[in-house]
N, C-alpha and C positions, 0 to 999 in steps of 0.2 A: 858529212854533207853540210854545207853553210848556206843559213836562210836568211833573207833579208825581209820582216816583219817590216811591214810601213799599218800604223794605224795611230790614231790619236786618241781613242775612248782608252783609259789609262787602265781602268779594271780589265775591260777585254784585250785588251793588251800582254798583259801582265797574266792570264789566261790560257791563250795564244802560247806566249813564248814558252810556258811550264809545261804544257802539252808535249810542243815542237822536241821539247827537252830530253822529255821523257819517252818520247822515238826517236832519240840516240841522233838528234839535230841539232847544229850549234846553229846558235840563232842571232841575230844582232837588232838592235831596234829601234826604230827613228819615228819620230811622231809628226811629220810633215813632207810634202811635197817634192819641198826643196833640199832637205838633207837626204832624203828616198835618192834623188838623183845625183849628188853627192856622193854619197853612199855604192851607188852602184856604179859611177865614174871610178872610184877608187880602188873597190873594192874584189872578189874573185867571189861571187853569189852562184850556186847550184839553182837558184830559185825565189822568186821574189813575191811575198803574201803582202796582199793590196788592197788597204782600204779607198775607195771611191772619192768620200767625202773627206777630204783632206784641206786643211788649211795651207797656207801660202801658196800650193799648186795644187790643182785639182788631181784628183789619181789619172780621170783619164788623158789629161795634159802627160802625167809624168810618164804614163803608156807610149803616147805619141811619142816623147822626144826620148826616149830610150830605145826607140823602133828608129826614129830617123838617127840614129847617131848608130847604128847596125849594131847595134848590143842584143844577143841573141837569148837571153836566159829566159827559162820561163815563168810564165806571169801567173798567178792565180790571184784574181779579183774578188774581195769579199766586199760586201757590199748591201746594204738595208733598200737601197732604192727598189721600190716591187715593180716598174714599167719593165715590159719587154722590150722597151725603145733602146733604154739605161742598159737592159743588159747585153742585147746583139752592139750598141756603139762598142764595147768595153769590149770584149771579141773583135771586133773588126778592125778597131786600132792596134790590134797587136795584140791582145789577153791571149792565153791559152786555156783558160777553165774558167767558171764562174761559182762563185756558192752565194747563197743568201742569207742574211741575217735574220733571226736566228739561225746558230747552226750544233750540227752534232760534234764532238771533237774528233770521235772515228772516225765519222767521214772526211773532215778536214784533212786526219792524218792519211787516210786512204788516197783522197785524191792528190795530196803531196807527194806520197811514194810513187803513183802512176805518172805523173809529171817530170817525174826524176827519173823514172824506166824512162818514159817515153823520150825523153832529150839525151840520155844516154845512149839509143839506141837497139835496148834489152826488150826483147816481147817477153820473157818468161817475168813472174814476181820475185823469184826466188834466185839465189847467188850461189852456183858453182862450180868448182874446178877442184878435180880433181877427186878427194876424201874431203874434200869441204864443203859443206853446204850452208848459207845461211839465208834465213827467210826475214826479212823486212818488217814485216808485218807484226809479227810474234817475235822480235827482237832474239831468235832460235838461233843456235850455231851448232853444228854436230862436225865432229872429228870422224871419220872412220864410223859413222854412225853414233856415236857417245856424244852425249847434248857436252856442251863445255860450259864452262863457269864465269860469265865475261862481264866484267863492269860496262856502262853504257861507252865510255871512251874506246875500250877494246875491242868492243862490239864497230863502234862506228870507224875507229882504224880498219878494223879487216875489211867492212866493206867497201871504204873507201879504193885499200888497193887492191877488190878485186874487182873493182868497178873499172879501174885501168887496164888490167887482162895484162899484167905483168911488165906494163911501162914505169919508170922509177919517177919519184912524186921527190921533190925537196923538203928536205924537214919544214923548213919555214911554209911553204903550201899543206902540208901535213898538217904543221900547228894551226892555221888560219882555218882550216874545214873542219877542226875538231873545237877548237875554242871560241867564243862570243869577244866583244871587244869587251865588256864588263868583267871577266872572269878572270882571274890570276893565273899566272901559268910560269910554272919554274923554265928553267931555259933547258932545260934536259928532259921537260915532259915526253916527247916525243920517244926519244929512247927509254923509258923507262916502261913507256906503253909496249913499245917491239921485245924487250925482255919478258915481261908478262906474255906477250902473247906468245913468245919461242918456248917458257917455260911449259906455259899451260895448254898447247897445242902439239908444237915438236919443234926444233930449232929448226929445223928447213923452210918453217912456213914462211919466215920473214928474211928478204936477202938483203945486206947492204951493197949500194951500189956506192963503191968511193967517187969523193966528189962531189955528189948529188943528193943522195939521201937514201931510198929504202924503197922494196919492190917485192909484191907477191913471189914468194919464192916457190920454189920446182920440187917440194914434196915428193914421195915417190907414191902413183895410187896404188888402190887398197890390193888391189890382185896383181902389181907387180910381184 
């Protein structure tokens, strides 16, 4: 899942993103207004974390014109200003959550994964199909019941395709939701990730689609 961090305080910034990181988020991060929307013109965002007070455009300017331009991703508004005026405008223009400065980082990551359920269209918190389960929260993956041993990128591969329910994803969208634009990345990461996880899970879990790229595969479940 790819986040678009918009904030300009450089420590909390920098905060922010090592959190987002560390629940298996690839993150990218821009410190104004105007590369925010930029950014999200360009860009394929799961999710866009929003400072208020932003230079060259205001956050809730860059709310508006990402709402009038029918860009649907959703917004979470961080934000120091304490009026309840500040915070129902930022809602009303289009936000979908609010938190205030200060804040907890659980809860940051808590309401990021709800935001991400909720726009995907998942009421449960947890992911899955089949003999697989993985929970979000606890970064947890179980095979057949057997927790598995997944680095954060294999962790965020599998949910990613099972967040599609067995539609095939393109390597290059694959690489863009696992990787930051700062971060190096071999041009075979992708598959190298899907061998690990066939290794470390079963070869059926991952299918190639030629062509295209790669898809939750048809495992068989645990009482077939």
């Amino acid at each position: 899942m790819r986040i678009l961090l918009v904030e300009d305080d450089r420590s909390l910034g920098e905060g922010i993103r090592t959190a987002l990181r560390r629940g298996a988020f690839a993150v990218d991060w821009v410190e104004d207004g105007t590369a925010a929307l930029l950014a999200a013109e360009d860009g394929d965002f799961d999710l866009v974390v929003l400072d208020l007070g932003l230079p060259r455009v205001d956050g809730i300017e860059v709310i508006r014109r990402l709402r009038a331009a029918a860009n649907p991703v959703p917004i979470l508004v961080l934000s120091a200003r304490e009026r309840a005026t500040d915070r129902t405008l930022g809602l009303d223009v289009g936000a979908d959550d609010y938190l205030g400065k200060p804040f907890d980082t659980a809860e940051l990551l808590a309401r990021v994964r709800a935001l991400v359920r909720r726009s995907s269209g998942r009421a449960q918190p947890t992911l899955d199909a089949g003999n697989l389960h993985l929970d979000p929260a606890t970064l947890e993956a179980r095979w057949k019941g057997r927790m598995l041993d997944l680095t954060r990128r294999e962790f965020s591969l599998l949910r990613l395709l099972m967040e599609q329910n067995g539609r095939p994803m393109a390597r290059e969208t694959i690489q863009k939701h696992l990787y930051g634009w700062d971060e190096d990345v071999a041009s075979n990461a992708v598959d190298v990730h899907v061998h690990q996880l066939r290794r470390k899970v079963d070869p059926g879990i991952v299918r190639t689609v030629r062509g295209i790229g790669y898809a939750l595969g048809q495992a068989p479940d645990a009482d077939a």
